[in-house]
C-alpha positions as CSV (number, residue, x, y, z in Angstrom):
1,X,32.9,17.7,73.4
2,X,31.2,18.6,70.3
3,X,27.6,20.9,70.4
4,X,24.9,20.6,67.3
5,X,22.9,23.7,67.0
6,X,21.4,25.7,64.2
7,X,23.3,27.9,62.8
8,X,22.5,31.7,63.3
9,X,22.3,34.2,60.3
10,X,25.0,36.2,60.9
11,X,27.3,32.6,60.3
12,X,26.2,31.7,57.0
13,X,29.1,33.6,55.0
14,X,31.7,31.9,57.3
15,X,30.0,28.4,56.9
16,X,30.3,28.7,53.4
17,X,33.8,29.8,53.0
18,X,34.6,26.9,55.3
19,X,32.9,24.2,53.2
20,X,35.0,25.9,50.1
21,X,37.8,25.0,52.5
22,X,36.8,21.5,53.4
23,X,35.8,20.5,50.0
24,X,39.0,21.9,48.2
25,X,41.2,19.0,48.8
26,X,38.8,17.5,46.0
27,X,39.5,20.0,43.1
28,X,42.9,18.6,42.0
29,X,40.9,15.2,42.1
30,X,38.2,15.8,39.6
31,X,38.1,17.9,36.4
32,X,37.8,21.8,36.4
33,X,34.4,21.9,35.4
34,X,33.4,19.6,38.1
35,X,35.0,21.5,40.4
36,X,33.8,24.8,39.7
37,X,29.7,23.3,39.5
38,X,31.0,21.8,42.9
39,X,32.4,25.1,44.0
40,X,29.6,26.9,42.8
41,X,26.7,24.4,44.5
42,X,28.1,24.8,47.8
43,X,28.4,28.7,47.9
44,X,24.6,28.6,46.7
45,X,21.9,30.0,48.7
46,X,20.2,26.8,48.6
47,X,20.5,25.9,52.1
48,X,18.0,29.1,52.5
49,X,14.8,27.4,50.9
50,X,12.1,27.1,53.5
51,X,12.3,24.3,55.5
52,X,16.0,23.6,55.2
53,X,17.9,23.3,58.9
54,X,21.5,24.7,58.7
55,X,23.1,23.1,61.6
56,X,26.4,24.1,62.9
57,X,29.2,21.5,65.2
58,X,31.4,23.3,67.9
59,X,34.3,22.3,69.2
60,X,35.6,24.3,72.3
61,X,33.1,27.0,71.4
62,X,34.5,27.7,67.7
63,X,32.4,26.8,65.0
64,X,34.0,23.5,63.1
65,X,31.9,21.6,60.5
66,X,28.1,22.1,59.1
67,X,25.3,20.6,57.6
68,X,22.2,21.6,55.5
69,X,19.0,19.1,56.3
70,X,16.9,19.5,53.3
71,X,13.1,18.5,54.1
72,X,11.5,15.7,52.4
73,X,10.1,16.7,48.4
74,X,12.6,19.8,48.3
75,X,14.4,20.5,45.5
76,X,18.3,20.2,47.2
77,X,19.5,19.7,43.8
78,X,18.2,22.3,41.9
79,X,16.8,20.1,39.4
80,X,19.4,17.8,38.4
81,X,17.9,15.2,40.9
82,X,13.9,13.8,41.1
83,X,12.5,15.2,44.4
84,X,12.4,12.4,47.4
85,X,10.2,11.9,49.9
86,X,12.7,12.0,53.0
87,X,14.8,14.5,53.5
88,X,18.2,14.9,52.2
89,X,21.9,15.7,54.0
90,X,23.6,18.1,52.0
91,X,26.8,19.8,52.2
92,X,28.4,18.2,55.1
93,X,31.9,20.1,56.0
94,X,34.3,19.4,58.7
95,X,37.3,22.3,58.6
96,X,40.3,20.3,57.8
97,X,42.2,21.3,61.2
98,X,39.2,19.4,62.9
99,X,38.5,16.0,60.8
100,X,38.8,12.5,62.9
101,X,37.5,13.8,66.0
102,X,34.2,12.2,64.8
103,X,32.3,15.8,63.8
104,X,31.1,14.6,61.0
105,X,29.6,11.8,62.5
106,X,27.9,14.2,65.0
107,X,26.2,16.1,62.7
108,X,25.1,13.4,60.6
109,X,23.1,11.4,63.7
110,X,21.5,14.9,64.7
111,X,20.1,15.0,61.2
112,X,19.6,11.8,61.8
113,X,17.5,12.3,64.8
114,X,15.9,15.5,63.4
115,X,13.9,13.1,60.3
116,X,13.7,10.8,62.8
117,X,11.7,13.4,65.2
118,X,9.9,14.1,62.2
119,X,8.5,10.9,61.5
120,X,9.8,10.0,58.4
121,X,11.1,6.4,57.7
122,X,14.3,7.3,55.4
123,X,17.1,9.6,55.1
124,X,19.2,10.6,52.2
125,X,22.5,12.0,50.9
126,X,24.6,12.1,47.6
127,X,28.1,11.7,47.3
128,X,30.7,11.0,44.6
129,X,33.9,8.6,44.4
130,X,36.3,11.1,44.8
131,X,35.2,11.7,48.6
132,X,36.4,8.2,49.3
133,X,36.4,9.1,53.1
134,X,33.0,10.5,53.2
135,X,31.8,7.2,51.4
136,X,33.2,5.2,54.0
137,X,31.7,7.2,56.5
138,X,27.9,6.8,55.1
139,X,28.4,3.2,54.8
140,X,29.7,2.4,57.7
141,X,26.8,4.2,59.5
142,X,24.2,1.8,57.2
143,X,23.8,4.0,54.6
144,X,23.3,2.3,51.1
145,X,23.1,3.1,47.4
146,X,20.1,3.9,45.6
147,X,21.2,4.0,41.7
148,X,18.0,5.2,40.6
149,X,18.4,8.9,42.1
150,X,22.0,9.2,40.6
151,X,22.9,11.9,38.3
152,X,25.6,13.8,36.6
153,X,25.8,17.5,37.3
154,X,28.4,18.2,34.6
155,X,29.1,16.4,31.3
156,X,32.5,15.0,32.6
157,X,31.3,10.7,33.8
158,X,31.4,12.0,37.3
159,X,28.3,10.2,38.8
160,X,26.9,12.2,42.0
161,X,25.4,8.9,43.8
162,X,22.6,8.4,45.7
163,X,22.7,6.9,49.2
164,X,19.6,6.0,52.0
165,X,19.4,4.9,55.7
166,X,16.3,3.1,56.7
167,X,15.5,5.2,60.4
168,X,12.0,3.9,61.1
């Protein structure tokens, strides 16, 4: 069975060499520029701005996937996307020897619950079209686009999209 928590301190390094890890299969699928702003995003400190909940899934007690719940009018993106007012999923991982055994999933309805808890009426996250699986993931779960918070981290066409869920 799979346990949400928050992550403790003395697991950041490790979460962030395993998003590297889940996020790799990407590089071959998007140019090298995109890949290193990619790269270079999810190895940020950014999931240690105040107010940001880095939660961890286990699986049989070893740590297998994470996710950074950045609170509402935070700046996730450092400034390549306009603030929101509900808070954002960012940097969802699941470590390849663990996907399809609905992690993923897990960790997105705890953040779920967690803005819910918080009384906002929206939740948010931004993808691209090269994580085709993710996509399907978010949508299936009711999540849909919201073109207007797009944007395009590097100068290469690759749109980062914007998605919502209505939670209230």
């Amino acid at each position: 069975m799979v346990k949400i928590r928050k992550a403790s301190g003395n697991e950041i390094e490790m979460i962030r060499e395993q998003r590297v890890m889940a996020y790799e299969e990407h590089a071959q699928k998007v140019p090298e520029g995109h890949w290193e702003a990619l790269r270079k995003s999810i190895l940020s400190d950014a999931d240690e701005q105040m107010g940001v909940e880095l939660l961890v899934a286990e699986l049989e007690g070893e740590v297998v996937g994470s996710v950074a719940l950045f609170p509402s009018k935070s700046d996730a993106y450092k400034g390549l996307s306009d603030m929101v007012d509900y808070p954002e999923i960012r940097m969802l991982a699941v470590a390849p020897q663990a996907r399809r055994k609905g992690i993923a999933e897990a960790l997105i309805k705890e953040c779920i619950l967690r803005a819910k808890v918080s009384g906002t009426k929206y939740i948010g996250l931004h993808t691209a079209d090269f994580m085709e699986a993710a996509i399907r993931l978010y949508e299936r779960m009711g999540f849909i686009r919201m073109t207007e918070f797009d944007f395009q981290p590097a100068d290469d066409g690759i749109i980062v999209k914007a998605y919502r869920l209505s939670i209230s």
